[in-house]
C-alpha positions in Angstrom: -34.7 -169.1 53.7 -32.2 -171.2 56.4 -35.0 -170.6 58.6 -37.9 -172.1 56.4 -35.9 -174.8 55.5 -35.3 -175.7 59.4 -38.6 -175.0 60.5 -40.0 -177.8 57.7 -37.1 -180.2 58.2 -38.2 -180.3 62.3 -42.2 -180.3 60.9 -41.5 -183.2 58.2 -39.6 -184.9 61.5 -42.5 -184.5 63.8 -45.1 -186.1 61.6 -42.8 -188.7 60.8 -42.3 -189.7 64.2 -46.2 -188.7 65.5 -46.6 -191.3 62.6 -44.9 -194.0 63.4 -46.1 -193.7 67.4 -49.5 -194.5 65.3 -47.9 -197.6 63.8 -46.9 -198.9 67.0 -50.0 -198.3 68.2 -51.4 -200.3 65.5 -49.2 -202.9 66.1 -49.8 -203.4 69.6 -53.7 -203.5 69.1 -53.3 -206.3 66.6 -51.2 -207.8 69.0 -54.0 -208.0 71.3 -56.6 -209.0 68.5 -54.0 -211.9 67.2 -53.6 -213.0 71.1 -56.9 -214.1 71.9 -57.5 -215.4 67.9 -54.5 -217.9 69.5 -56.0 -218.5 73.0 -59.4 -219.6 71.1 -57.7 -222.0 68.9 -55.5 -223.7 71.6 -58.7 -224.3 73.6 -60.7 -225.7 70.2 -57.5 -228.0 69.8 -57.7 -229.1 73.5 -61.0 -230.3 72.3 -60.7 -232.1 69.5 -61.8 -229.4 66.9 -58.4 -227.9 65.7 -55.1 -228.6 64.8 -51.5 -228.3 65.8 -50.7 -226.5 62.5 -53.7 -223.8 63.3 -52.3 -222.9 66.5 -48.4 -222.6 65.3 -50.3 -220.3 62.1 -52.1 -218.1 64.9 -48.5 -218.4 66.8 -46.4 -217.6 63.8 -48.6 -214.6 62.9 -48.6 -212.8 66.4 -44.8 -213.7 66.6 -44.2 -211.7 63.2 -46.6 -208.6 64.3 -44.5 -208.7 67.7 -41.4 -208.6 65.5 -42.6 -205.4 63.6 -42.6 -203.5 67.1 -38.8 -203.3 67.4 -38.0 -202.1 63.9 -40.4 -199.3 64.6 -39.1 -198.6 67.9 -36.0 -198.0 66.4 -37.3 -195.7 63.5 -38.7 -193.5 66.7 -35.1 -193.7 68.1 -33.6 -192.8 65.2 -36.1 -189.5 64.1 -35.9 -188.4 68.1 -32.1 -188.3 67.5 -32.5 -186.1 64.5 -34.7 -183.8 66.3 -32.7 -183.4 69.4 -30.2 -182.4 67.1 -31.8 -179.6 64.9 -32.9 -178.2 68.2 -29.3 -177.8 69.8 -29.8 -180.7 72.4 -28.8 -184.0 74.1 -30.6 -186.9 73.4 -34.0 -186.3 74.9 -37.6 -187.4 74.9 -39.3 -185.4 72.1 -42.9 -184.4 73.2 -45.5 -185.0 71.0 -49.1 -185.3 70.4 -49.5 -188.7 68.7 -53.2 -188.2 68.1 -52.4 -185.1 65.5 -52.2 -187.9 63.1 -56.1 -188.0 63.1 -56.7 -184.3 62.7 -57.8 -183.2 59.4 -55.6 -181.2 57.3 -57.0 -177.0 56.9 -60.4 -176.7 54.7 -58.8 -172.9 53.3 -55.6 -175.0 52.2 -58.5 -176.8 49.7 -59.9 -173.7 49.0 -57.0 -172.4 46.9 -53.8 -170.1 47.4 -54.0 -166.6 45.6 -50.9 -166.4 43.1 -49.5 -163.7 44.8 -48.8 -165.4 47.5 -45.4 -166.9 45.5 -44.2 -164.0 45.8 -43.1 -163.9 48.9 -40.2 -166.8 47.6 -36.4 -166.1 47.9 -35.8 -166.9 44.8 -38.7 -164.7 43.2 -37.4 -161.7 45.7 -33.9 -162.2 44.6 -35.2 -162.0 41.2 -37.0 -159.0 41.7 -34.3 -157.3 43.5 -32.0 -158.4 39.8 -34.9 -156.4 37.9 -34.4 -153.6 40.4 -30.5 -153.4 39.7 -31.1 -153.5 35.9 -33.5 -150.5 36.9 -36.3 -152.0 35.3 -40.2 -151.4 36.9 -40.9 -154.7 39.1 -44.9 -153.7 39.5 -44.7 -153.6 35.6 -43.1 -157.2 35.3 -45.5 -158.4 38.4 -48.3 -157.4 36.2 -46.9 -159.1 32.9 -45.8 -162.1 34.4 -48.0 -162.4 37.3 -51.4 -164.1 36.4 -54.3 -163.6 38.5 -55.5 -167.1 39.8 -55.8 -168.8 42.8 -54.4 -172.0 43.1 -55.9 -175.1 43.7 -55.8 -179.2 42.6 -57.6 -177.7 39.9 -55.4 -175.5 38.2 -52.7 -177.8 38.9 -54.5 -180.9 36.9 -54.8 -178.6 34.0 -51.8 -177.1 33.9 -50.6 -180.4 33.6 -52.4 -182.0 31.2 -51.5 -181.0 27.4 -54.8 -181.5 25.8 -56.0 -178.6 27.9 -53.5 -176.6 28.0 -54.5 -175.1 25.0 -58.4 -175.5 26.0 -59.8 -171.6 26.1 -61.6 -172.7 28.5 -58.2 -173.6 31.2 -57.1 -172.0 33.5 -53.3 -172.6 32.4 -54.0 -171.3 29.0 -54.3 -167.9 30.3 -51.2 -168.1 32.6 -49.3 -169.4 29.8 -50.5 -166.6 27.8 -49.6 -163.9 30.3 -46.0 -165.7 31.1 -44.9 -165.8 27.3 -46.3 -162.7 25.6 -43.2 -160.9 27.0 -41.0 -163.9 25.0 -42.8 -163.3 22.5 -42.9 -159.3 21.9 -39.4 -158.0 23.6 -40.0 -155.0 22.1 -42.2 -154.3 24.7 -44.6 -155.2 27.9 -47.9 -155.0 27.8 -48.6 -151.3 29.3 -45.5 -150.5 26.0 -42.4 -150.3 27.9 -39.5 -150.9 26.8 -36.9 -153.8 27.2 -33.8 -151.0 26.9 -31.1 -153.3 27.2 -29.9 -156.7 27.2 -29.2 -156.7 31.0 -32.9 -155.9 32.0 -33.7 -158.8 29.5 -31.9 -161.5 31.1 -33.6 -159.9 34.5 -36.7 -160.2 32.9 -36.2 -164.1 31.3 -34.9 -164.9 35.4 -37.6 -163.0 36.9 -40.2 -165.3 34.9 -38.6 -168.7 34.9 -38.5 -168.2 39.0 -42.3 -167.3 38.6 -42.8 -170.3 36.5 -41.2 -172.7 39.1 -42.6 -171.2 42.1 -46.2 -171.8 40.5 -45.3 -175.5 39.4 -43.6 -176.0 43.1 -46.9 -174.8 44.9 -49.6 -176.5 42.5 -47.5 -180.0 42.3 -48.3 -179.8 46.3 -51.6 -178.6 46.6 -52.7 -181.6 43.4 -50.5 -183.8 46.6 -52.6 -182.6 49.0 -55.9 -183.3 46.8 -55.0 -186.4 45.6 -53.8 -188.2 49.4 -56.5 -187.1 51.0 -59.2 -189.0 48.7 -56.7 -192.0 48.8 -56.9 -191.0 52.7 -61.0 -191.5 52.3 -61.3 -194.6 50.6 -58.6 -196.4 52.8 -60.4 -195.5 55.7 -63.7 -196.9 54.5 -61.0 -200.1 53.5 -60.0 -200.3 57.2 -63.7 -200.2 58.3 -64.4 -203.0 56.2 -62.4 -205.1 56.7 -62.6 -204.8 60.8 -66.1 -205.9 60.4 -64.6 -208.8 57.9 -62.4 -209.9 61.1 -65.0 -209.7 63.4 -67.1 -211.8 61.0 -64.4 -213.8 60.5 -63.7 -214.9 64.2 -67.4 -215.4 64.7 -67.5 -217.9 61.3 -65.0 -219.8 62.9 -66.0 -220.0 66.0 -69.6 -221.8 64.7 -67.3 -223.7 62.3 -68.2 -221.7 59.3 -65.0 -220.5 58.3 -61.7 -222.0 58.7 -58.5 -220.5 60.6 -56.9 -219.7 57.7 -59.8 -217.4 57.1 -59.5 -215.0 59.8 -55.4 -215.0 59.8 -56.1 -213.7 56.5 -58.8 -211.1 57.7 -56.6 -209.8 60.6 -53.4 -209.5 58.3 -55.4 -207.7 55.7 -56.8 -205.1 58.2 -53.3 -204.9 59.7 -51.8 -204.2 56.6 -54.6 -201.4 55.7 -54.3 -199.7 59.0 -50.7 -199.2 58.0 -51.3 -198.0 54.4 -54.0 -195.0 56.0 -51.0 -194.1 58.3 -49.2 -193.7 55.7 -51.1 -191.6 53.7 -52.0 -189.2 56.3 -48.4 -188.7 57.2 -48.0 -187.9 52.9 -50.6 -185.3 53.4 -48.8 -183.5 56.3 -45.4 -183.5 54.2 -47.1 -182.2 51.3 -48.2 -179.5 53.2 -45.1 -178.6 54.9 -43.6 -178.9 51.2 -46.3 -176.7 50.2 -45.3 -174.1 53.4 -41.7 -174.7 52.0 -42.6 -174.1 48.0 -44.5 -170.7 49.5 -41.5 -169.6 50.7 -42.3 -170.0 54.8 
């Protein structure tokens, strides 16, 4: 369990720091873009068709982006200083593919998890080694507690949402049902065996409120992993947008269509969404290392 718990502090790390290489990236590019946006309008006010006030607008907005460099250069310091660390080491260079931060997350992840698969957990092992020392049958309790699903976004959403969860027709009704009949007849499981004693009962009540959380642990991430990666798609048809609005923009203003404030606008919008679909990718990755940590490694 130490191990897991390492292995996705150093994985949550890595993206985080892949993530912000991305940023700076970003930054630096806009840089660039912002540069010649204030070369143009220093030559237009050499000639007579702009303004002092558009060139300290074009200056002020390049000096701010070039400001944002340093505060993520010290992010990078600081998560390279945390991984040198978890690894046993001096401070260091940490190496590091920064375009991972483009790759798309695994297609079986969106396929589903089977159930079973919680059961490899610490807590649901420990559990079942309690039902064990109360000499009760763990296949049997796997069998009452344990529904057979696999898990996806979609069991998640309605497990989640009350109205269905008493649907016949959800999937969390018949989870539900499997995890409380025992609750609800302690006389017996479902193949007739008997609860003997009050010991085996409280092994049996832990045994299904571990079940219970591991499922709700494991479908909270996967409805994550769902959920960021649309946002994921629709901000990266934002950012293609609105790079076509800057570029539109620039060549507005240079035919005298559009005014300066126009494209500063346009290049901080596309700035700012560039950042936002960073961000969400790097929420997808720690989803899934939660997801890799709710699984139990």
């Amino acid at each position: 369990w130490y191990r897991t718990q390492v292995i996705s502090q150093v994985g949550e790390l890595y993206y985080e720091l892949i993530a912000l290489d991305k940023r700076l990236e970003i930054l630096q590019r806009n840089i660039t873009l912002q540069s010649k946006g204030l070369e143009i309008v220093k030559a237009q006010m050499a000639g007579g068709r702009a303004t002092a006030l558009a060139v300290s607008q074009f200056r002020a907005q390049r000096m701010a982006t070039e400001g944002k460099q340093f505060v993520v250069r010290q992010a990078i310091t600081r998560i390279e200083t945390e991984l040198n660390m978890l690894m046993g080491q001096y401070m260091g260079k940490i190496s590091r593919d920064t375009s991972a931060i483009n790759h798309p997350l695994p297609k079986k992840i969106y396929a589903g998890i089977p159930v079973k698969v919680i059961l490899g957990r610490p807590d649901i092992q420990q559990a079942e080694l309690g039902l064990r020392a109360a000499k009760a049958d763990v296949s049997v309790a796997r069998k009452a507690f344990l529904p057979s699903l696999t898990l996806d976004a979609y069991a998640g959403y309605n497990a989640f949402r009350l109205p269905l969860l008493f649907s016949p027709g959800s999937l969390a009704r018949g989870f539900l049902a499997g995890l409380t009949a025992p609750l609800l007849n302690r006389s017996a499981l479902k193949n007739g065996q008997q609860v003997a004693n009050s010991a085996q009962l409280s092994a049996f009540y832990h045994y299904q409120k571990s079940l219970i959380q591991g499922y709700q642990e494991v479908v909270a991430q996967l409805a994550a992993l769902e959920n960021y990666k649309q946002a994921y798609e629709y901000k990266s048809k934002q950012v293609a947008e609105l790079r076509r609005a800057v570029a539109t923009a620039n060549d507005l203003y240079l035919t005298g269509y559009a005014s300066y404030l126009e494209v500063i606008v346009a290049q901080a919008s596309v700035l700012e969404a560039e950042m936002e679909q960073v961000d969400l990718k790097q929420k997808s990755y720690s989803s899934l290392i939660s997801l890799f940590r709710a699984l139990g490694g």
